[in-house]
N, C-alpha and C positions, 0 to 999 in steps of 0.2 A: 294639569295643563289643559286651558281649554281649545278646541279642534274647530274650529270651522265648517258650519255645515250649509248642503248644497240647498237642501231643499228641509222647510223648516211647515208641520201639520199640526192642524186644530180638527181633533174628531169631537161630536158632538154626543158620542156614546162608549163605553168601552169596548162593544163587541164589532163596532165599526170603525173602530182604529186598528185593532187587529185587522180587521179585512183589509186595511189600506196599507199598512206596513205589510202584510202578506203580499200583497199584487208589486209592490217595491221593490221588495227581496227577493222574488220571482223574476225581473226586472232588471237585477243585478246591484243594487243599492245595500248596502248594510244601515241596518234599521233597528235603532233601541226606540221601546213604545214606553212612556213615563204615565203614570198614575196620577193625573192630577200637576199643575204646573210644579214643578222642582224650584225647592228654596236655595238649590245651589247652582255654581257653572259646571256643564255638561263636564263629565272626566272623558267620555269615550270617547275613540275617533271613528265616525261614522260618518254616511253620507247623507241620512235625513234622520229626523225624531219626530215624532207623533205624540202630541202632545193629548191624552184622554181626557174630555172632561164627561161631567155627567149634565148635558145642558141642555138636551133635546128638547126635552120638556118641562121643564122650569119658568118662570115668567121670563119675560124677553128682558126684559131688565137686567137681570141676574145672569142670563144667557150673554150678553154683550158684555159685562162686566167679566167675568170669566176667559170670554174668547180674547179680551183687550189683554187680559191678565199673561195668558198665554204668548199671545203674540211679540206682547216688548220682550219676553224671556226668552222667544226660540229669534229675534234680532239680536238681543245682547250675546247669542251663541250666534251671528253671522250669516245668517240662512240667507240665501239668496232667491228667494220665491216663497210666498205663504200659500197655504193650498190647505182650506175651509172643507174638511168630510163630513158629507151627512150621508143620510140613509141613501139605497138606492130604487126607497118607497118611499121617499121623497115625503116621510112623515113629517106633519107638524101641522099647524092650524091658521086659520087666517090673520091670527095675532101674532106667528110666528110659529118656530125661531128663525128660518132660514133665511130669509129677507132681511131682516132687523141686524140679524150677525153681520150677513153679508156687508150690506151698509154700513157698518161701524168699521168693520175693517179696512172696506174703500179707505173710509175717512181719514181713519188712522194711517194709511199706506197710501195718501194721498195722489189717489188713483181713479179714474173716472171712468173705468172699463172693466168689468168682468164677465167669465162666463160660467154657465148653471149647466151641468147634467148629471143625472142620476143612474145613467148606462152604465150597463153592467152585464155585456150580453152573454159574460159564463154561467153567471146566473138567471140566464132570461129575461132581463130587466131592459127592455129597448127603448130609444124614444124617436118618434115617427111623427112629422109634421106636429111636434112639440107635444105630443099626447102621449104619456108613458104607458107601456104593456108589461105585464107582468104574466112572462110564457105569451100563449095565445092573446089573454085576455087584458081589456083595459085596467087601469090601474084602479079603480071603483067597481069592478067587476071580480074583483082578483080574492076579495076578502076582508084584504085594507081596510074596507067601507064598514067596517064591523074592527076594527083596531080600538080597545078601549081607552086611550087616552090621544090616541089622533087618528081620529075615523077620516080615512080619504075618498068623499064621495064626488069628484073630480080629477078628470084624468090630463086636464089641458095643463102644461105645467105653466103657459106663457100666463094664464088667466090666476094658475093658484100662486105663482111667485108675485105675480102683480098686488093681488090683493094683502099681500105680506108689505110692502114694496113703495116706499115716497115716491120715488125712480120710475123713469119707463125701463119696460123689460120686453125685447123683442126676439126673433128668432131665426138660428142660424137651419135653413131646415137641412136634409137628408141629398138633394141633388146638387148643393153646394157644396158638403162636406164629403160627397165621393170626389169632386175635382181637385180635392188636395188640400195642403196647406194656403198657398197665397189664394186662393177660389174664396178661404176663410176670412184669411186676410182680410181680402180687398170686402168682403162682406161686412167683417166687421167695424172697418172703417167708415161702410155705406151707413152703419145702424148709429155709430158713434154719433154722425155729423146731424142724423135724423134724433140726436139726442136723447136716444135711447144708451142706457148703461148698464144693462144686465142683457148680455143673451142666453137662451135656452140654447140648446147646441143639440140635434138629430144626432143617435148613434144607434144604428140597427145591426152592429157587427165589430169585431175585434179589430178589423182594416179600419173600420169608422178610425175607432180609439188610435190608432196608430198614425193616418193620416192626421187626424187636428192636434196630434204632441207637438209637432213643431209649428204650427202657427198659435203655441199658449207661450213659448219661451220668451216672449219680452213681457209676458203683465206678470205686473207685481203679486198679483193674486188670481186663484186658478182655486173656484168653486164646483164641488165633485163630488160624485156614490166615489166609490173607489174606482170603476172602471178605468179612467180617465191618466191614473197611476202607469199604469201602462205604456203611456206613449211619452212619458216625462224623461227617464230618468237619462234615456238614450239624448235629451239637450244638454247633460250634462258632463257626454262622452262615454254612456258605464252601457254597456251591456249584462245579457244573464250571466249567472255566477254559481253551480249550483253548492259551490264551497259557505255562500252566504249564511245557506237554511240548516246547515248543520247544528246538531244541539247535543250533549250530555244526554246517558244512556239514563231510563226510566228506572225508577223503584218504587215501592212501597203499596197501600190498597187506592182503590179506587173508587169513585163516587160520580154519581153524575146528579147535577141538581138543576133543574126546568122552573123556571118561572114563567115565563112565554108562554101565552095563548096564541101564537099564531097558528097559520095553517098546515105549514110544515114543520113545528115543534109538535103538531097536535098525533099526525101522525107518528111522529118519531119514538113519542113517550105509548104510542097506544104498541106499534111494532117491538120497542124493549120489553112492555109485559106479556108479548105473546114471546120472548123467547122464556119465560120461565123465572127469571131471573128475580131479585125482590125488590121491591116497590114500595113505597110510603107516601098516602096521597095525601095532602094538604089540606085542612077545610078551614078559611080565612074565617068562617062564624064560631067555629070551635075556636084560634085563635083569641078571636074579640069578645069573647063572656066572660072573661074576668082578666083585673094586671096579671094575675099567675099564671091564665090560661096557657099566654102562648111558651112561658119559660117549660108549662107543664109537658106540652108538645116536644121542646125541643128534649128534653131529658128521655123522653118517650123514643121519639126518632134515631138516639143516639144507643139506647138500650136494645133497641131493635135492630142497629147496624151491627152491634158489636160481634153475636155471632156469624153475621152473612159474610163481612168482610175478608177475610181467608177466603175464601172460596169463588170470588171475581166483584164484578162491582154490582154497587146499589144503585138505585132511582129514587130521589125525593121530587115531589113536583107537586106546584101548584098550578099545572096548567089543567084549562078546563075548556070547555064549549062556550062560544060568546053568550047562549043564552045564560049558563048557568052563572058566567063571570057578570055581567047585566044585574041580573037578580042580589049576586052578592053586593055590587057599586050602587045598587038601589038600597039596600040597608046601612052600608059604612059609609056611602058616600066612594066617589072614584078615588081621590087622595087616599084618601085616611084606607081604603080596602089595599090600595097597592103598596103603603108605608108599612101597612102590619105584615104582607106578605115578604115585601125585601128586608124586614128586619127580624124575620123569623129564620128567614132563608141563612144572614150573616151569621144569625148563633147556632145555627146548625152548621155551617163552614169553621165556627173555630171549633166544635164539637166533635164533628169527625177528623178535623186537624187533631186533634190532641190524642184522636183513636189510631192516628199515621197513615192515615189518608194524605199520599201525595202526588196521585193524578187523578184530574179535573175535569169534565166536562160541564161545561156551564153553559142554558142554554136562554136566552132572553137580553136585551143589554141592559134595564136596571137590575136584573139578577144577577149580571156579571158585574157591575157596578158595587152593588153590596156586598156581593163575594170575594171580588179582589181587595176590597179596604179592609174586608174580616181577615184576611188571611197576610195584610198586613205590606204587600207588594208596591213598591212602587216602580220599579223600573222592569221593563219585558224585554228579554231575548227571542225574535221571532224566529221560528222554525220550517221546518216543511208545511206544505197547504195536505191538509185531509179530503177534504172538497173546495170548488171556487169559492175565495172570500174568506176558507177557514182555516188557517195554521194552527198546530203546536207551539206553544209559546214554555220558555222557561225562565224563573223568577227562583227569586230567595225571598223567604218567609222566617222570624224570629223563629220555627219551628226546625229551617231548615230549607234545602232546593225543593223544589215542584215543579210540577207538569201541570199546563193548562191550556187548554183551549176554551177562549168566547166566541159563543155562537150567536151570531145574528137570530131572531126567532124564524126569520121566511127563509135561512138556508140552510143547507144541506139535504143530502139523502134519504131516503125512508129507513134506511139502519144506519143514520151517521152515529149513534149510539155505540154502538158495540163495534162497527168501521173504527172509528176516531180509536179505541182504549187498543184495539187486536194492533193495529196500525205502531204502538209505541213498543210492541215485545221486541225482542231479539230476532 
């Protein structure tokens, strides 16, 4: 029987769809997150689905084909609102994706009006006279500006969406969006008629997100970090639920695997090796010295968990210092360095699967991208939030149930590591 749903999501990565179904559920909305568009009609009866792809970074081409693909399937399930998630580091490059998506779905949703923000003030992510801060700092100041596949060395979003952008894109700023809803309104009316069709939207606070949910209820599409999830779901009568985030008790070993170089994965993975625990570090040029090389690795990594795992979880990771990640993408090339490392990472995901490894921490979103496909998941029950942005997710795998969490690479904690696994006991 297929169910009708309220509110119908395109994420742009796997570990930010999790964050956007988490801020929903939180929200009060029940939320099933899908792997990729579904070749079938939805069974569940929920109140949104999150459609995952993996399109951040892929050519814009491919990235719009994809999001199109999505879209006609969460209408043929009913949705009554489409809502575009991308990072809330508003990653991507002057070619895209975020502008180009944006645009194709207008098109398709034959819509002449959207709005852009990447707020996300649990996470620090504000945006202030259309320039995003990350914490204190400007978003080019932040680390970003050192991101090896979308370095952000501009923090004005009005300037980096435009340049993505056929469209004018103007801006709702911070002293509009404290007067409320119709303040919005009538603002965004004023930019429509001035033939601007994208606005940046000011949010330096959770009141922000709260005040502009109800001046987004009539457009068809509502582009967003996840923050923005927050002030929605109450246009569609539902408040919090905390019955929502409930999930099936944990078993079996655990494992955490890092792909992310960010700033806060860098920390994260340095804080699990000072608690003691084991560790397997990754080196993509060992990988790439022969076809055997990296299968050689994975059989290595897997011989090496076997005895650790009794005894609490493992760390595999190929996260490193931008200089040293730099130096690798100057010998393999940027593609080809980060295709060897997510496809090392997948056969090392069905390899401790098979060891009954069945809670997850996964930390990067093409690392969560190649690990959810290795492990064979398409559909996600979202759970409790660990930190802002990051829930417990539970799926069935040919193996059997699992526990998973995708972690964005810039959130969580300095011990979300060992937080997120302690977080699932009894």
């Amino acid at each position: 029987m297929t169910h009708a749903i309220r509110l119908g999501c395109i994420a742009d990565d796997f570990t930010g769809a999790t964050d956007l179904a988490n801020n929903l559920v939180r929200a009060g909305m029940r939320v099933v997150q899908t792997i990729g568009v579904p070749s079938e009609p939805l069974g569940a009866d929920v109140d949104a689905v999150v459609v995952a792809l993996k399109s951040r970074t892929i050519p814009a081409a491919q990235a719009i084909a994809q999001s199109l693909d999505a879209l006609r399937w969460l209408q043929a399930q009913g949705a009554e609102q489409i809502y575009f998630k991308y990072c809330s580091t508003f990653d991507s490059t002057p070619e895209g994706n975020i502008g180009p998506v944006t645009e194709a779905l207008m098109a398709a949703l034959h819509t002449d009006f959207t709005i852009a923000t990447p707020a996300f003030p649990d996470n620090g992510r504000t945006v202030f006279k259309g320039y995003l801060f990350v914490g204190d700092v400007l978003l080019n100041e932040s680390g970003m500006q050192h991101h090896p596949l979308t370095p952000m060395k501009d923090a004005n979003l009005v300037r980096v969406l435009q340049a993505q952008s056929h469209t004018a894109v103007g801006l709702v700023d911070h002293r509009c969006v404290a007067q409320g809803a119709q303040a919005v309104l009538a603002r965004m009316a004023e930019l429509q008629a001035q033939g601007v069709r994208i606005a940046v939207v000011d949010a330096v606070s959770n009141d922000d997100l709260l005040r502009l949910g109800p001046a987004l209820k009539h457009l068809p599409l509502v582009t967003a970090g996840s923050g923005v999830a927050i002030g929605l779901p109450a246009n569609f009568g539902l408040s919090a639920n905390p019955t929502a985030s409930q999930l099936p008790a944990a078993s079996g070993a655990q494992a955490i695997l890092s792909g992310s170089c960010s700033t806060a994965t860098r920390g994260q993975v340095a804080q699990f090796i000072a608690t003691g625990r084991p560790a397997f570090a990754l080196d993509p040029l060992a990988l790439a010295r022969s076809p055997e090389a990296a299968a050689q690795v994975v059989a290595q990594v897997c011989a090496w968990a076997t005895p650790h795992l009794a005894s609490g979880p493992v760390l595999v990771y190929a996260t490193a210092e931008p200089e040293a990640v730099k130096a690798v993408q100057a010998q393999l090339g940027v593609d080809a360095a980060g295709a060897l490392v997510e496809h090392t990472l997948a056969d090392i995901t069905r390899g401790l699967l098979a060891l009954g490894v069945r809670q997850w921490v996964v930390a990067g979103g093409e690392t969560s991208g190649a690990c959810v496909q290795a492990l064979g998941i398409t559909q996600m029950q979202i759970g409790p939030q660990i930190d802002p942005g990051v829930p417990w997710c539970h799926a069935h795998t040919p193996a059997g149930p699992v526990h998973l969490t995708l972690k964005s690479g810039n959130f969580g904690s300095a011990d979300f590591f060992t937080k997120a696994l302690a977080q699932l006991q009894p």
